[in-house]
C-alpha positions as MATLAB code, in Angstrom:
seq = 'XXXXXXXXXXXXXXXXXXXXXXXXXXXXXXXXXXXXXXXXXXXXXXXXXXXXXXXXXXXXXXXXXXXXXXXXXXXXXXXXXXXXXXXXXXXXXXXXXXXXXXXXXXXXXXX';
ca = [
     217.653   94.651   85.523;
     216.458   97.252   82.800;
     218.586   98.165   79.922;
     219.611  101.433   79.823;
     217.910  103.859   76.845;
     220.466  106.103   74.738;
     217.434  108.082   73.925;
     214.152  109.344   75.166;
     212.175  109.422   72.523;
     209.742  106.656   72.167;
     209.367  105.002   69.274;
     206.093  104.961   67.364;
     204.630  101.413   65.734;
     205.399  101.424   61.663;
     202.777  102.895   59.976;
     200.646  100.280   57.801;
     201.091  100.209   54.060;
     198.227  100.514   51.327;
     198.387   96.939   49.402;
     199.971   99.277   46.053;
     202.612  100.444   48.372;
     203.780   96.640   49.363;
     203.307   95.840   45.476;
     205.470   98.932   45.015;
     207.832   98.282   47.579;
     208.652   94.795   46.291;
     209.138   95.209   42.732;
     211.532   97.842   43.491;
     214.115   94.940   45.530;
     215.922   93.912   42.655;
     216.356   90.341   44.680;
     212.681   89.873   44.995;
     211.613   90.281   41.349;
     208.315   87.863   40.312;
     209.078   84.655   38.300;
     209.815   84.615   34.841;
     208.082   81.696   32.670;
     211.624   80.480   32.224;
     212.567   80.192   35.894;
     208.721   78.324   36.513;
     210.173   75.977   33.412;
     213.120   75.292   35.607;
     212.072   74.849   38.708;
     211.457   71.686   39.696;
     207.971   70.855   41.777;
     208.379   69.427   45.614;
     207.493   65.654   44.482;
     204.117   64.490   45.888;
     205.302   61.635   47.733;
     207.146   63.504   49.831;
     205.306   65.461   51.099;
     202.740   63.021   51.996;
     205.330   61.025   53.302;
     206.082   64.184   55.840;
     202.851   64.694   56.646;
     202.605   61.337   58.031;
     206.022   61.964   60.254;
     207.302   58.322   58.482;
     210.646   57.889   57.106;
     211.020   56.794   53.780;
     211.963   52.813   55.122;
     208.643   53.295   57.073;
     206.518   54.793   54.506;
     207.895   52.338   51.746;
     207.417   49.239   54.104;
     203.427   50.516   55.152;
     202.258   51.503   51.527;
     204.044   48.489   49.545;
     206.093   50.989   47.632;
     209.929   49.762   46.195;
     211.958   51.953   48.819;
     214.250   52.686   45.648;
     211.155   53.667   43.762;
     210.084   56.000   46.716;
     213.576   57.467   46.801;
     213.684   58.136   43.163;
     210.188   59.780   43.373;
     211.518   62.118   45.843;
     214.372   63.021   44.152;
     212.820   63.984   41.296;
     214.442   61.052   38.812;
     211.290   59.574   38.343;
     207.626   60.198   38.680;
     204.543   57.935   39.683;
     202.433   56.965   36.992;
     198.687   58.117   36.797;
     197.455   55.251   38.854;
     200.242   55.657   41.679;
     199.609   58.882   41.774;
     195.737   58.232   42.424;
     196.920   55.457   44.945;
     198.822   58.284   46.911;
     196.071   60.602   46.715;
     194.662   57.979   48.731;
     197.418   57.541   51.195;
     196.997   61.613   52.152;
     193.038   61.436   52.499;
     193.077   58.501   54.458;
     196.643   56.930   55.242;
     194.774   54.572   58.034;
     192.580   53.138   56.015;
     195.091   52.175   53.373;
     197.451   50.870   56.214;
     194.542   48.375   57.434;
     193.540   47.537   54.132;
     197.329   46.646   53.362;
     198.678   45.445   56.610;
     195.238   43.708   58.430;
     197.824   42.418   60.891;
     199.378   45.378   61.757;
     196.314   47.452   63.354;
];
């Protein structure tokens, strides 16, 4: 069944903007306004371990238990109380280029 039309006019497609009139047409919204260096100093970064950790669909208890990573450390990590060192940081980098290899390397029983 076809919904009835309170008008017969047909509506045109929106015409396309020119990249200065999107520009334009966002710094006039008052609640879209670019970031200030004080907000960037406030906000807080999505920690790097989680989002690794997503990536791999593994829960923290799973992701802690496959890497050999304290789950409390893990949690703290992603909750932005504490932050991997250089070399943990280099030892996730490996984890997101190639979290299979790192899992047989760690866990030769497990593959």
């Amino acid at each position: 069944m076809s919904k009835p039309t309170t008008s017969s006019r047909t509506v045109s497609p929106p015409r396309p903007m020119t990249p200065k009139a999107v520009e334009r047409a966002a710094r006039a919204d008052r609640d879209a306004q670019p970031l200030t260096d004080t907000d960037l100093r406030r906000m807080r970064r999505t920690p790097q371990a989680k989002i690794i950790r997503r990536a791999l669909e593994l829960t923290q208890e799973e992701f802690a238990a496959r890497y050999h990573i304290p789950l409390g450390t893990l949690r703290d990590w992603e909750q932005g109380r504490a932050e991997p060192d250089q070399p943990t940081r280099a030892y996730l980098i490996l984890i997101a280029r190639d979290p299979e290899r790192v899992n047989r390397t760690l866990n030769p029983k497990a593959s």
